[in-house]
N, C-alpha and C positions, 0 to 999 in steps of 0.2 A: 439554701437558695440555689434555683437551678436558672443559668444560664444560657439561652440559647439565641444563635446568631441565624434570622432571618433570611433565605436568598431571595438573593434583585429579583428575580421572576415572579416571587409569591408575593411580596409586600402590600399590592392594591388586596386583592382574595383575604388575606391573614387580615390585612385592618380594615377593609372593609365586614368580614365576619366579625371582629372584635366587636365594631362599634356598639352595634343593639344593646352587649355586657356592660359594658363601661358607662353609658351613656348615664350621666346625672351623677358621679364619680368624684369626688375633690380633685386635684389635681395640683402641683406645683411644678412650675417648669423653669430650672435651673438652664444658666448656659457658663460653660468654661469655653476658656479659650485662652493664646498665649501671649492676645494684645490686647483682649479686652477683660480678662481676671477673671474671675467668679460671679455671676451677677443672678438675682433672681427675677423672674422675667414676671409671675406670677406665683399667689399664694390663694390656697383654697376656694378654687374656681370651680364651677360645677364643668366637668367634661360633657361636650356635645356628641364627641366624635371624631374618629382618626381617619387619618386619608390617603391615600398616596394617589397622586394624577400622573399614570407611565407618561401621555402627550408632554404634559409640562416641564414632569421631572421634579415637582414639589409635594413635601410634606407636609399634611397640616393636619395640627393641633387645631380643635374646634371646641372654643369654650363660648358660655353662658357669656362673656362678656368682649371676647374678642375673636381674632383666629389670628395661630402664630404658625407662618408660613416657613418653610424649611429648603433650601433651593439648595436642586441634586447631591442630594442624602449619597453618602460612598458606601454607607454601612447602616444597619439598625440591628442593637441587641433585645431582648427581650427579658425580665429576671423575673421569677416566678419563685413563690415563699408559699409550701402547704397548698400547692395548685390555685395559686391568686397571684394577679400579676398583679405586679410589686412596680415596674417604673419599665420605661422605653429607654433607649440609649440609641440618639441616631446621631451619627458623626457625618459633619457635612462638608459639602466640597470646598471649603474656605478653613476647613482643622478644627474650627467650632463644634464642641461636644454638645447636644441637646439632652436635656433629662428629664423625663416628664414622668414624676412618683402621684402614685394612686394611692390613695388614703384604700385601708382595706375596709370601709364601706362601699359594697356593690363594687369593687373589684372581680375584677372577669374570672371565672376559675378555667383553666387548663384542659382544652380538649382531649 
C-alpha cells in the first residue's frame, strides 16, 4: 500500500480530478476521534464525489444519499493498493480523523 500526503494547495485540482473516477464507488466513512470513539458514519454508499471549497475551507464527501461536510481539514492522506485508491484520510481542525474506504469496484486508479 502506497501512502501519500496531499498539499493544501493541490486538494480542490487532486479531488476535483478524482471525482469523474470514483463517481458511483461504495463508499464507508468511518470517523475517530478522542471524545467521540469510533463511530461509522456510513456503509456502502454509492460515491458522488469529492470536494474541497479553498473559499469555505470544507471537505465534502458527496454520496447518493447524503453529503458529509468536513470543516478545515489540517491534512488529507491518500492510500493506494495496485494503483487503486483504497481510502482518503482527512484529519480535521477539531483532531477528528475522517476515513472514507472505497470498495475496489470502480476505484480510481493512480495517475
Amino acid at each position: 500500500m502506497s501512502t501519500n500526503k496531499i498539499a493544501t494547495q493541490d486538494w480542490a485540482h487532486y479531488f476535483d480530478s478524482l471525482s469523474n473516477f470514483v463517481e458511483g464507488t461504495e463508499v464507508e466513512i468511518d470517523i475517530l476521534g478522542s471524545e467521540i470513539g469510533a463511530q461509522v458514519e456510513a456503509k456502502s454508499v454509492a460515491l458522488q464525489g469529492l470536494n474541497y471549497d479553498q473559499k469555505d475551507k470544507v471537505f465534502s464527501v458527496i454520496t447518493s444519499e447524503f453529503e458529509h461536510m468536513i470543516q478545515e481539514p489540517q491534512e488529507i492522506y491518500v492510500d493506494y493498493r495496485n494503483d487503486e485508491l483504497k481510502s482518503v484520510k482527512i484529519t480535521a481542525r477539531d483532531g477528528n480523523v475522517h476515513i472514507i474506504k472505497l470498495t475496489s469496484k470502480g476505484a480510481a486508479k493512480a495517475d
